[in-house]
Every structure is written in structure tokens, then in C-alpha cells.
PDB file of N, H, CA, C and O in Angstrom:
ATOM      1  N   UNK A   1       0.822  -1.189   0.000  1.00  0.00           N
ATOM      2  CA  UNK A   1       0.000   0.000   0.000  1.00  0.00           C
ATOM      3  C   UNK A   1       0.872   1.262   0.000  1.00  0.00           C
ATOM      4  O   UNK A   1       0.463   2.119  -0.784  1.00  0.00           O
ATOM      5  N   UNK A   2       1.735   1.513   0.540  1.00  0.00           N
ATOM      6  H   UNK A   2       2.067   0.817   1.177  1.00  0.00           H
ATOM      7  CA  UNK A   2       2.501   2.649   0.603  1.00  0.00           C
ATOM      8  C   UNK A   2       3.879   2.786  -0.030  1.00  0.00           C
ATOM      9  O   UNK A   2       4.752   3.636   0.145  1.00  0.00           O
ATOM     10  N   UNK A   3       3.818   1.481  -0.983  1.00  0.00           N
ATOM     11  H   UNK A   3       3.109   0.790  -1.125  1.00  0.00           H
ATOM     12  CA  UNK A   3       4.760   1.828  -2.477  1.00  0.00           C
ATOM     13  C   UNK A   3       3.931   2.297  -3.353  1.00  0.00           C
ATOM     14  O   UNK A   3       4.318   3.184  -4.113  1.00  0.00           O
ATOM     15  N   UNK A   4       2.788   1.861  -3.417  1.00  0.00           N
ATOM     16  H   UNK A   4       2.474   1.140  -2.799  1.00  0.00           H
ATOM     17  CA  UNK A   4       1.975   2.546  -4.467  1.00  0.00           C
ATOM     18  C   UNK A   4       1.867   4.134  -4.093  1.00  0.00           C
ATOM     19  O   UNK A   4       2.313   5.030  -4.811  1.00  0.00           O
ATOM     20  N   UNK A   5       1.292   4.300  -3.021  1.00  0.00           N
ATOM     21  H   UNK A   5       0.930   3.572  -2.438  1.00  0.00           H
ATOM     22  CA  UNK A   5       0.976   5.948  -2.299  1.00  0.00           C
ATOM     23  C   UNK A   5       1.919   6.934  -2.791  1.00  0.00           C
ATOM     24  O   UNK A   5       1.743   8.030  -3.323  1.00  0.00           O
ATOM     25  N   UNK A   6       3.348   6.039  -2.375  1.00  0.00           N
ATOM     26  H   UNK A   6       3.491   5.148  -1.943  1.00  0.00           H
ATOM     27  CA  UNK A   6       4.543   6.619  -2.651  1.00  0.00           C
ATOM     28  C   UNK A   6       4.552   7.352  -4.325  1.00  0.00           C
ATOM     29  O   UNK A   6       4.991   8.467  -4.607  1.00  0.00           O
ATOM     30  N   UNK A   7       3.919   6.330  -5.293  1.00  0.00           N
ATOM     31  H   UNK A   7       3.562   5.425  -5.064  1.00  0.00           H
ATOM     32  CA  UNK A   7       4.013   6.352  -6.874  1.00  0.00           C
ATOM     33  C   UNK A   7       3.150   7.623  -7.409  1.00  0.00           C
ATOM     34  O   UNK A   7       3.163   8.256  -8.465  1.00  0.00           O
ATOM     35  N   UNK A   8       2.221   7.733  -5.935  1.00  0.00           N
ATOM     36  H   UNK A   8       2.210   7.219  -5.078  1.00  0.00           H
ATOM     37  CA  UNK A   8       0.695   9.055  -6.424  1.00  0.00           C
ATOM     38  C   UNK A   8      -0.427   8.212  -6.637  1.00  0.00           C
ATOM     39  O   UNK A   8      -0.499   6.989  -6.749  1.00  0.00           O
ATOM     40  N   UNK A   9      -1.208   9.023  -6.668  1.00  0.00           N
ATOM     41  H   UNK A   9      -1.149  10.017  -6.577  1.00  0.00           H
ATOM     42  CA  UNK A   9      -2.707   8.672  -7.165  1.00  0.00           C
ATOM     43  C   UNK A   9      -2.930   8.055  -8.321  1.00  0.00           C
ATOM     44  O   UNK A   9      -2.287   8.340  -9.332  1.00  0.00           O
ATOM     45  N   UNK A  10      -3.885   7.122  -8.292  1.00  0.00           N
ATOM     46  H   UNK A  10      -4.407   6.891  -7.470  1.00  0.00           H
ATOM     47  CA  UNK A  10      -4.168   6.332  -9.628  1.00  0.00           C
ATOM     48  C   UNK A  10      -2.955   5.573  -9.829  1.00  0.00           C
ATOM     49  O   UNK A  10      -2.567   5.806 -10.974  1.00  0.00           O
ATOM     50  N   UNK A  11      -2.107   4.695  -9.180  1.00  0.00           N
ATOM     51  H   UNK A  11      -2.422   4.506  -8.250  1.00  0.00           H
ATOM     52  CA  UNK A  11      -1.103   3.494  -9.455  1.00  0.00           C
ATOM     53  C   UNK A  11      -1.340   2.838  -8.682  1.00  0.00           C
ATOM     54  O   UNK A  11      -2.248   3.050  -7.878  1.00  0.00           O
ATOM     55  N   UNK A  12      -0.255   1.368  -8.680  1.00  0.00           N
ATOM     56  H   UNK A  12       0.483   1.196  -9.333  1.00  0.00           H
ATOM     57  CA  UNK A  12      -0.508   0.442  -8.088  1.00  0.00           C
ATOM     58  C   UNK A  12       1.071  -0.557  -8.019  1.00  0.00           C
ATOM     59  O   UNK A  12       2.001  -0.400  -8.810  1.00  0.00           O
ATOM     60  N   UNK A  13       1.053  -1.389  -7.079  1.00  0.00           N
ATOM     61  H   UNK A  13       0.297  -1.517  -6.437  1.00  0.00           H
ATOM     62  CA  UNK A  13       2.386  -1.902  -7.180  1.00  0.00           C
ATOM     63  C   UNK A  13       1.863  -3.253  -6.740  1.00  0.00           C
ATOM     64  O   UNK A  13       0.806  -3.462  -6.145  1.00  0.00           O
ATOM     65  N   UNK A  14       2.732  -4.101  -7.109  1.00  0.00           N
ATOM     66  H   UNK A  14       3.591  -3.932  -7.592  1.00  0.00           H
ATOM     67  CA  UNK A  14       2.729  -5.645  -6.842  1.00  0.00           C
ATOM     68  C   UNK A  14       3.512  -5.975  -5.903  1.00  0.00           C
ATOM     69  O   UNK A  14       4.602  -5.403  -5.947  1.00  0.00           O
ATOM     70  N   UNK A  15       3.319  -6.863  -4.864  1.00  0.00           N
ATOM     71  H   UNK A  15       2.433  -7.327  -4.829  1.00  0.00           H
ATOM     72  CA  UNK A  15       3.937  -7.063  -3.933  1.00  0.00           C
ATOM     73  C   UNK A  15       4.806  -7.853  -4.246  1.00  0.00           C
ATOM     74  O   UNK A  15       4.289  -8.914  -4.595  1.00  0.00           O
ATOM     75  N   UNK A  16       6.471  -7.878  -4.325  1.00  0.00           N
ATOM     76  H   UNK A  16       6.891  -7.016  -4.041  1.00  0.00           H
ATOM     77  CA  UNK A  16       7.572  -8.473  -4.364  1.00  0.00           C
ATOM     78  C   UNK A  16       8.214  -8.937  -2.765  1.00  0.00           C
ATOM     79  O   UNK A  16       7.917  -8.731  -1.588  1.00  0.00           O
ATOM     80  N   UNK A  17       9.435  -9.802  -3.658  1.00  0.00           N
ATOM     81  H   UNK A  17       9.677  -9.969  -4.614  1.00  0.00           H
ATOM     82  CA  UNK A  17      10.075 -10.034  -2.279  1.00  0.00           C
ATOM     83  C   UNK A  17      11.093  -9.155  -1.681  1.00  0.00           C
ATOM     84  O   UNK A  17      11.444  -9.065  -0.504  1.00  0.00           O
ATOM     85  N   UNK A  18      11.514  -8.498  -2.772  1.00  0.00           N
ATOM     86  H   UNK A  18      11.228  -8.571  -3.728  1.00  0.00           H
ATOM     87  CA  UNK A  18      12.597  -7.379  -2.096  1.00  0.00           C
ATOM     88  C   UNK A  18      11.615  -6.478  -1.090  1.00  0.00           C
ATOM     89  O   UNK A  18      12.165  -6.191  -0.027  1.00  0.00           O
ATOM     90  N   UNK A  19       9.967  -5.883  -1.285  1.00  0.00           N
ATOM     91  H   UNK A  19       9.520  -6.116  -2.149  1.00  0.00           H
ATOM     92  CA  UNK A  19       9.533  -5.379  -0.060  1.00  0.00           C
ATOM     93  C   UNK A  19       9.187  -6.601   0.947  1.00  0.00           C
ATOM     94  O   UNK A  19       8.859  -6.212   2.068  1.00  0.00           O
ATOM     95  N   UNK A  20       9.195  -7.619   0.811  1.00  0.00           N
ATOM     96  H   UNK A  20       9.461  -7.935  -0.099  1.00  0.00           H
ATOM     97  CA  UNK A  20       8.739  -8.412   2.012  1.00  0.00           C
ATOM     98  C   UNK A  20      10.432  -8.670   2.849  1.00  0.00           C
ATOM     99  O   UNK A  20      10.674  -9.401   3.809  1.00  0.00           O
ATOM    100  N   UNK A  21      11.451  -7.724   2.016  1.00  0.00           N
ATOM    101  H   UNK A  21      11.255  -7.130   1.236  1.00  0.00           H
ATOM    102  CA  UNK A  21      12.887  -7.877   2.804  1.00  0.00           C
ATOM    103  C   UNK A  21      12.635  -6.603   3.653  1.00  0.00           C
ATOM    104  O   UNK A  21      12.643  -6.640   4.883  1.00  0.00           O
ATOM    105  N   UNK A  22      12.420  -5.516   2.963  1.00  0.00           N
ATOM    106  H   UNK A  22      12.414  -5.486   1.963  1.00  0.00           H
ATOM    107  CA  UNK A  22      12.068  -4.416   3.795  1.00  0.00           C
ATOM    108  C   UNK A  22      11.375  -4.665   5.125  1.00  0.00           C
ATOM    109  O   UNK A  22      11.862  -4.347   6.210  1.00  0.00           O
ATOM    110  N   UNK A  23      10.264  -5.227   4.964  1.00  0.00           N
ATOM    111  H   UNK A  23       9.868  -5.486   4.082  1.00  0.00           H
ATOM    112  CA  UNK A  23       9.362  -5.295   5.397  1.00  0.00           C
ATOM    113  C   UNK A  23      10.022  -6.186   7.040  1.00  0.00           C
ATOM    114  O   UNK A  23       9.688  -5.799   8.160  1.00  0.00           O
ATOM    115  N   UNK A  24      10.493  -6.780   6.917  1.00  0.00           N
ATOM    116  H   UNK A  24      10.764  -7.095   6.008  1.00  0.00           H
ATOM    117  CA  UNK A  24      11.156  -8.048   7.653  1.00  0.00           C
ATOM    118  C   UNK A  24      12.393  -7.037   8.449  1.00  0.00           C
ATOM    119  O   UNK A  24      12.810  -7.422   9.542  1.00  0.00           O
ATOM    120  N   UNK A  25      12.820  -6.033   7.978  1.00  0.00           N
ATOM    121  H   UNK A  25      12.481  -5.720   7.090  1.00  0.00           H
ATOM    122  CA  UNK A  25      14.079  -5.505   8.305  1.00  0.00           C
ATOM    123  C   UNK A  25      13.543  -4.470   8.974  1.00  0.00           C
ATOM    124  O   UNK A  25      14.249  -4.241   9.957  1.00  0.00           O
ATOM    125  N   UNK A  26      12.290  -3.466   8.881  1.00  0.00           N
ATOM    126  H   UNK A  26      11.717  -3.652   8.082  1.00  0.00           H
ATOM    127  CA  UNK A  26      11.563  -2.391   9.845  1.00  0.00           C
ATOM    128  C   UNK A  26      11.349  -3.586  11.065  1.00  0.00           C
ATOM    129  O   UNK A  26      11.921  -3.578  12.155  1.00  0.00           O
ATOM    130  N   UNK A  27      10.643  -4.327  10.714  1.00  0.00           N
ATOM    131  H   UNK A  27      10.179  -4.334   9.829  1.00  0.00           H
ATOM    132  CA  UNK A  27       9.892  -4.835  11.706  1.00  0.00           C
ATOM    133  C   UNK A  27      11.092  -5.137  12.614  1.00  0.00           C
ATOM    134  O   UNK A  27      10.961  -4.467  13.638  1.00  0.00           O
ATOM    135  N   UNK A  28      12.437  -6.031  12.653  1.00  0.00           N
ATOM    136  H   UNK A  28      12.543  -6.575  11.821  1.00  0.00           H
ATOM    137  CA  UNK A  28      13.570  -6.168  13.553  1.00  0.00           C
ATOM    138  C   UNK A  28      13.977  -4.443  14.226  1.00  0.00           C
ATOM    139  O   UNK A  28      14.166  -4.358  15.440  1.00  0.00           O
ATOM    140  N   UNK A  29      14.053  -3.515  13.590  1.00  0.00           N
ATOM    141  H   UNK A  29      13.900  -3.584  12.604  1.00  0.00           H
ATOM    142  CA  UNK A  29      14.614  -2.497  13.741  1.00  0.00           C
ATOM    143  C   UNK A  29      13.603  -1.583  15.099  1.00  0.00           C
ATOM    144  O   UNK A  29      14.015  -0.850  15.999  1.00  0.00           O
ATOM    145  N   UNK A  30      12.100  -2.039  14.729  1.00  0.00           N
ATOM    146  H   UNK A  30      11.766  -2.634  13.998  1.00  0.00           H
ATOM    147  CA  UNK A  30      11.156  -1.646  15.341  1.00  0.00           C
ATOM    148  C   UNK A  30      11.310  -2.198  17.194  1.00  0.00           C
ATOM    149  O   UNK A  30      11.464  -1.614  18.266  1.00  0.00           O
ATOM    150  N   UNK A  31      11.178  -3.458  16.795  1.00  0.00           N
ATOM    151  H   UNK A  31      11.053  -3.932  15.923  1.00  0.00           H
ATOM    152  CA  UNK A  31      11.434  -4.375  17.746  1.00  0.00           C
ATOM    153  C   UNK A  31      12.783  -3.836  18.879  1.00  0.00           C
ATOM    154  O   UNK A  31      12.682  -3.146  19.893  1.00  0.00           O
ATOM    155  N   UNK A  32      13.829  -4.358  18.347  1.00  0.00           N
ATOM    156  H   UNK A  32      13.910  -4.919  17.523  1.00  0.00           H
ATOM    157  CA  UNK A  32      15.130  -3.923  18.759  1.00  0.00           C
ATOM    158  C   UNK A  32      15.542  -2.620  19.644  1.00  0.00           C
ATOM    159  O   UNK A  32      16.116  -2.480  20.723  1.00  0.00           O
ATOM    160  N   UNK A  33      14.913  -1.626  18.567  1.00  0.00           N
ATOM    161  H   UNK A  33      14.446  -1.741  17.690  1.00  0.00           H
ATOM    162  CA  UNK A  33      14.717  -0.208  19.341  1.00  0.00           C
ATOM    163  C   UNK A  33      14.030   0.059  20.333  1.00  0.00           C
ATOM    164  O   UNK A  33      14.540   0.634  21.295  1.00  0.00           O
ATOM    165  N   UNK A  34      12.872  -0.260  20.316  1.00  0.00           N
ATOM    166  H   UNK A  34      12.458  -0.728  19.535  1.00  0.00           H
ATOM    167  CA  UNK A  34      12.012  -0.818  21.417  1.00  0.00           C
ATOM    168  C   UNK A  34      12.693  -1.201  22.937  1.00  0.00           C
ATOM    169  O   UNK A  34      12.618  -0.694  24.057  1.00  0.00           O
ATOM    170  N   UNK A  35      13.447  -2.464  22.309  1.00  0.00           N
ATOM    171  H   UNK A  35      13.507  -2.876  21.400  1.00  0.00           H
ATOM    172  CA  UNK A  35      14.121  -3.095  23.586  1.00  0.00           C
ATOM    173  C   UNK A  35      14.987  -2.369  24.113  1.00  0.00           C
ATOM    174  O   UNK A  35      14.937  -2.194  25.330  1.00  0.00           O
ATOM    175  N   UNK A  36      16.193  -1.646  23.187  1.00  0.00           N
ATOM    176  H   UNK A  36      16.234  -1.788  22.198  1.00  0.00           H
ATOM    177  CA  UNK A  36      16.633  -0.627  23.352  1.00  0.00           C
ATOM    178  C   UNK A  36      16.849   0.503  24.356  1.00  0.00           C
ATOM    179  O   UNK A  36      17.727   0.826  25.156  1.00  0.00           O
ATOM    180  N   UNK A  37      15.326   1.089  23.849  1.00  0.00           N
ATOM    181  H   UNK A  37      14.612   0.826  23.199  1.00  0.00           H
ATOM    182  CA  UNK A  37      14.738   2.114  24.859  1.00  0.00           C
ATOM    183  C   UNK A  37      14.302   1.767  25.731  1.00  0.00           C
ATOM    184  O   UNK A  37      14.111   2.708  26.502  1.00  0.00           O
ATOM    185  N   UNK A  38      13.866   0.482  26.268  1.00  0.00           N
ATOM    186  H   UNK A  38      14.020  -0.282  25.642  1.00  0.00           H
ATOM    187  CA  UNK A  38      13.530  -0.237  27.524  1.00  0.00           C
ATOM    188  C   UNK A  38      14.830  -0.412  28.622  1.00  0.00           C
ATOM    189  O   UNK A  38      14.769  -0.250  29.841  1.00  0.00           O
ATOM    190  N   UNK A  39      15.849  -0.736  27.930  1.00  0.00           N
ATOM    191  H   UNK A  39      15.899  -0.867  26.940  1.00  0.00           H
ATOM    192  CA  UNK A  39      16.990  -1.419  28.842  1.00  0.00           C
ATOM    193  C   UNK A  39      18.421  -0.236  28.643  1.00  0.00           C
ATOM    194  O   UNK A  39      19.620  -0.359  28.893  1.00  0.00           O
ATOM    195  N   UNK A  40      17.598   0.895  28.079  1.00  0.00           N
ATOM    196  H   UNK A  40      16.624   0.995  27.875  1.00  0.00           H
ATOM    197  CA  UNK A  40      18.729   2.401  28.505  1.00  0.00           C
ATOM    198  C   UNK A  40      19.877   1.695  27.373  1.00  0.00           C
ATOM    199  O   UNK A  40      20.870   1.364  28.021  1.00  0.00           O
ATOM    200  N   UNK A  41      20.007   1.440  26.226  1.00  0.00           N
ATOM    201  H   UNK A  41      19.200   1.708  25.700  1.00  0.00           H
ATOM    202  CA  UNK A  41      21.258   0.767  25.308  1.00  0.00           C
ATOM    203  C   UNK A  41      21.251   1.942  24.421  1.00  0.00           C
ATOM    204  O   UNK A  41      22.128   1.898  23.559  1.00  0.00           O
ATOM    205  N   UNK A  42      20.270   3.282  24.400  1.00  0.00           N
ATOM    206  H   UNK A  42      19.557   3.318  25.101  1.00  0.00           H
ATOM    207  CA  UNK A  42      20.720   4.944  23.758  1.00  0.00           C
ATOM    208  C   UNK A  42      21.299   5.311  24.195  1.00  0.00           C
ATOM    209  O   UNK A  42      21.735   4.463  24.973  1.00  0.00           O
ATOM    210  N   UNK A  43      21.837   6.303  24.340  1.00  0.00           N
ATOM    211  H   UNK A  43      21.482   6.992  23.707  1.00  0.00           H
ATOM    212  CA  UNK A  43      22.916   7.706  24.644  1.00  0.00           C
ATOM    213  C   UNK A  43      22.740   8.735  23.724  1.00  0.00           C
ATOM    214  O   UNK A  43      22.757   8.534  22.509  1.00  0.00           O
ATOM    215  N   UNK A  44      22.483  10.406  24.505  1.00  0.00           N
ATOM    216  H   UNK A  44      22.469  10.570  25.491  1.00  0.00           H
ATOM    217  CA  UNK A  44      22.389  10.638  23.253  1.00  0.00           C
ATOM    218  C   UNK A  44      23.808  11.826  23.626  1.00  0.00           C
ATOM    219  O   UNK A  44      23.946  12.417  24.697  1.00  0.00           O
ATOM    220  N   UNK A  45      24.412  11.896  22.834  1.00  0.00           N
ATOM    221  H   UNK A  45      24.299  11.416  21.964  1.00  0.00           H
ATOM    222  CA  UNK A  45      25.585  13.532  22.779  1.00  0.00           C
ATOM    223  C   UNK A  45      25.307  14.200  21.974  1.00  0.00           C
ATOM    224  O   UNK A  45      24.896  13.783  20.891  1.00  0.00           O
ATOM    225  N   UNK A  46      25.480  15.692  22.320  1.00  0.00           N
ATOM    226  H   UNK A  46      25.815  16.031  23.200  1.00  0.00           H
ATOM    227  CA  UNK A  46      25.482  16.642  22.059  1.00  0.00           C
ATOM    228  C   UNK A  46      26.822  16.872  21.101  1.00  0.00           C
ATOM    229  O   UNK A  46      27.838  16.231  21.370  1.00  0.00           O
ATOM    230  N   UNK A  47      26.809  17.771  20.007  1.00  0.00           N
ATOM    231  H   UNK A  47      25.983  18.292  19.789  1.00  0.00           H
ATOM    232  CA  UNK A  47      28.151  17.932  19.307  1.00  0.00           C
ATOM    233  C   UNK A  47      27.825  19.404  18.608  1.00  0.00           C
ATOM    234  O   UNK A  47      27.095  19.654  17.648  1.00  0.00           O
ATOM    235  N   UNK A  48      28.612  20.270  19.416  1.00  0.00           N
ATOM    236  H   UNK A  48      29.204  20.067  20.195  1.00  0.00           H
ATOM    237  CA  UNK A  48      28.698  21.618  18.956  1.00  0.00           C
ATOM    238  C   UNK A  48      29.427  21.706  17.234  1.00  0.00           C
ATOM    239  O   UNK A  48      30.368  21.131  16.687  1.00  0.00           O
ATOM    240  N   UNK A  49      28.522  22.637  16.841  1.00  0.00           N
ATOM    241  H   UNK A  49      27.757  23.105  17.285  1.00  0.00           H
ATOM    242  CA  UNK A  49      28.884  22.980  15.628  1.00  0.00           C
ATOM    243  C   UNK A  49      29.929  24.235  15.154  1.00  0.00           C
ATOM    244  O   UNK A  49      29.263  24.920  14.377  1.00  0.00           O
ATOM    245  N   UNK A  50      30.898  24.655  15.254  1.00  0.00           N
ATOM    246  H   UNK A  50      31.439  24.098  15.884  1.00  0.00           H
ATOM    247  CA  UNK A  50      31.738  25.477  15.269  1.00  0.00           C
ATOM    248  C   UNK A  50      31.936  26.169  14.107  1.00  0.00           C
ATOM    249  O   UNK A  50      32.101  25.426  13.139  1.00  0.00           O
ATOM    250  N   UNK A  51      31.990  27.769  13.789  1.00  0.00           N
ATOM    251  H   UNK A  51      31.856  28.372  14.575  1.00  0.00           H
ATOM    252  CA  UNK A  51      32.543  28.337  12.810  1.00  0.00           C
ATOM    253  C   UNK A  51      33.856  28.449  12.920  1.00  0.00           C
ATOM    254  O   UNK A  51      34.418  28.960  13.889  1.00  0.00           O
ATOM    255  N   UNK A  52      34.602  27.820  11.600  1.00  0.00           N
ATOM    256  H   UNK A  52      34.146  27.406  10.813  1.00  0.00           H
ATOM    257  CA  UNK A  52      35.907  27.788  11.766  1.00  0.00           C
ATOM    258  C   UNK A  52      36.800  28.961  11.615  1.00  0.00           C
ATOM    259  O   UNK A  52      38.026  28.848  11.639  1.00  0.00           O
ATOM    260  N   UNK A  53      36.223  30.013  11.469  1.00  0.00           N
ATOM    261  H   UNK A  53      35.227  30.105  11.450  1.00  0.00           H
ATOM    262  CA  UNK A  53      36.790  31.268  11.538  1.00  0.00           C
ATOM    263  C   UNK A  53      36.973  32.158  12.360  1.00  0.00           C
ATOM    264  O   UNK A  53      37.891  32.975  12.430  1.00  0.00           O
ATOM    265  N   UNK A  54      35.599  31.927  13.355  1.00  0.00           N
ATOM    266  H   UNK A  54      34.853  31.263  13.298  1.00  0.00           H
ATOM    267  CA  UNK A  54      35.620  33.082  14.706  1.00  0.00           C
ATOM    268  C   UNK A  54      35.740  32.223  15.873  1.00  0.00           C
ATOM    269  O   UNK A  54      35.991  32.706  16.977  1.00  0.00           O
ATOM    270  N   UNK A  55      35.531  30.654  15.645  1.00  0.00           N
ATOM    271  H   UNK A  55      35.327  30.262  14.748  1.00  0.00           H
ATOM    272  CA  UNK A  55      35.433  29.723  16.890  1.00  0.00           C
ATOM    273  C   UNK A  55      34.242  29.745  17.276  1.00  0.00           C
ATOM    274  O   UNK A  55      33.986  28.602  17.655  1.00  0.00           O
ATOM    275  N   UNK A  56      33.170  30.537  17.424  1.00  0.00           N
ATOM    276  H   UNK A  56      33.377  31.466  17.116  1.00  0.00           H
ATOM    277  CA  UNK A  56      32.214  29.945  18.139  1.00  0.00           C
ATOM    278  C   UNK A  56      31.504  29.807  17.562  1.00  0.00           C
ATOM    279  O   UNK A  56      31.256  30.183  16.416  1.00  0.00           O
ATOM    280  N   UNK A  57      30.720  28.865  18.691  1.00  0.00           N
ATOM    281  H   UNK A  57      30.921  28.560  19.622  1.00  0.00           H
ATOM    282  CA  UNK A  57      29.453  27.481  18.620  1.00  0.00           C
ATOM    283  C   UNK A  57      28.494  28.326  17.755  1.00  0.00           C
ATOM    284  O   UNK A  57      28.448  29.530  18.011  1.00  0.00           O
ATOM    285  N   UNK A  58      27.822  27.901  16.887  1.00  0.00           N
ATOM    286  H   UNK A  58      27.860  26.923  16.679  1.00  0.00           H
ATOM    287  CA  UNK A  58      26.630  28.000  16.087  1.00  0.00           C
ATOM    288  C   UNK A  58      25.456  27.623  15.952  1.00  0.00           C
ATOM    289  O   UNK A  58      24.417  28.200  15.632  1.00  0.00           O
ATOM    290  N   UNK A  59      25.799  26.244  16.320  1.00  0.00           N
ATOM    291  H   UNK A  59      26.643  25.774  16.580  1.00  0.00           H
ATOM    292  CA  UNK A  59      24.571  25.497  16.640  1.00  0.00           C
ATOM    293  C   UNK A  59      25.021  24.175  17.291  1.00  0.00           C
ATOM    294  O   UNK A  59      26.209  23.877  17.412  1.00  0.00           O
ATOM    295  N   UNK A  60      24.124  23.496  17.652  1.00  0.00           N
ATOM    296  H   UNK A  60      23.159  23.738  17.554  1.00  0.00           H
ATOM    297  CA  UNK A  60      24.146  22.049  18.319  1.00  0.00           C
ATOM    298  C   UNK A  60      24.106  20.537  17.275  1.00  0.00           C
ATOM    299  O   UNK A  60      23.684  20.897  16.176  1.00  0.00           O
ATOM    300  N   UNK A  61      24.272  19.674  17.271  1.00  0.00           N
ATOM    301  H   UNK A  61      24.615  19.382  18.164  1.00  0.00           H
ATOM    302  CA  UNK A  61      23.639  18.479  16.831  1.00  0.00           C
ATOM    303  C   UNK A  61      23.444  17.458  17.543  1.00  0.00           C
ATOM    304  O   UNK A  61      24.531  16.941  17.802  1.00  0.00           O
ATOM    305  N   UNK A  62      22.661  16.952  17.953  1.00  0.00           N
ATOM    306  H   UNK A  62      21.779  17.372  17.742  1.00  0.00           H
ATOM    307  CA  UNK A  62      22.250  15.593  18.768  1.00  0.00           C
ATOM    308  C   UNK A  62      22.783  14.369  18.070  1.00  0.00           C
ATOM    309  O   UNK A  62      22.428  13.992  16.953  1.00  0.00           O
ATOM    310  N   UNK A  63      23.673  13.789  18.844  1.00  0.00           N
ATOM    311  H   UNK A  63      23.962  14.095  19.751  1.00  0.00           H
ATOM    312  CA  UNK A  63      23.727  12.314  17.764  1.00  0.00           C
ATOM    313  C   UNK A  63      23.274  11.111  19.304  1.00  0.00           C
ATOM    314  O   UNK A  63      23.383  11.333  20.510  1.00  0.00           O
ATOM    315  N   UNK A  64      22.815   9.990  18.639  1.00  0.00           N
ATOM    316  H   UNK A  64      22.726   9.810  17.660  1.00  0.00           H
ATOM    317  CA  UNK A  64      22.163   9.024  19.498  1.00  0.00           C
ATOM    318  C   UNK A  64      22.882   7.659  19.024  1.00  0.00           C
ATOM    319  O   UNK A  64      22.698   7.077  17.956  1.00  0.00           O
ATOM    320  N   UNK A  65      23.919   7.216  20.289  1.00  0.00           N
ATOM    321  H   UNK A  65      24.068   7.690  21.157  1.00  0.00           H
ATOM    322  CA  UNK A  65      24.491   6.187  19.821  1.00  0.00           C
ATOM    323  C   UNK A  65      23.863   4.566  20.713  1.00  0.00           C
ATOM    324  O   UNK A  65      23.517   4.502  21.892  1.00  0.00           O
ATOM    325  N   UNK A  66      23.879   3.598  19.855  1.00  0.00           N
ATOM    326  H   UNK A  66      24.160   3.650  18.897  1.00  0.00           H
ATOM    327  CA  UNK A  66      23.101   2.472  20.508  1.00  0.00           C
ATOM    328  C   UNK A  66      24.176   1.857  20.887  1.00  0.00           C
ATOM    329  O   UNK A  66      25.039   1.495  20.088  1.00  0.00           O
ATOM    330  N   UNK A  67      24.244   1.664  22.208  1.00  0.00           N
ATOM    331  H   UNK A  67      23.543   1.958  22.858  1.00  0.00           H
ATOM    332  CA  UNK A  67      25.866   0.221  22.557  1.00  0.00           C
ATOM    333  C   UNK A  67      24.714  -0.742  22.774  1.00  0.00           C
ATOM    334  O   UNK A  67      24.938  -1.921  23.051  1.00  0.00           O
TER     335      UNK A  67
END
């Protein structure tokens, strides 16, 4: 349904196996993360963004690492 959606209005797509790989690979990722966020295995850091000309911070970026 949402390869077609993806294509617009008025199409249609056939269900293959390369999406039933997709399909198989959200669903672990879903799962996993899940557990993840249950048993604290995120972190997230902070990583200042620097202008390399005057030195200072500009902005932030969040990165979220899974151990």
C-alpha cells in the first residue's frame, strides 16, 4: 500500500520479495529499538557545531548512539 501511495494517485504496485525484505528488516529495527529504549542501550551527545573562523558554537547536533 505505501509503495503505491509513494508512486501518487491512480497506481498500483505488486507485492515483491525485495519489499517483504524491507518489510522483515523495519519490523527487527522496530522491535530492537524498542528493547533498546527499555533497557537504557541509547545515549544521546550533544556535538557543537563550530565556525571555523571566529570559533564559536553555532549550533548544536544531537547524535544518538546504541551500545
Amino acid at each position: 500500500m505505501y509503495v503505491a501511495k509513494d508512486y501518487g494517485k491512480r497506481s498500483f504496485a505488486v507485492f515483491s520479495l525485495e519489499m517483504n525484505k524491507r518489510i522483515a528488516e523495519y519490523m527487527w529495527l522496530d522491535t530492537n529499538l524498542r528493547k533498546g529504549l527499555e533497557q537504557n542501550q541509547l545515549v544521546v551527545y550533544f556535538q557543537p557545531k563550530v565556525d571555523t573562523r571566529s570559533g564559536e558554537v553555532r549550533s548544536v547536533e544531537a547524535l544518538v548512539r546504541w551500545n
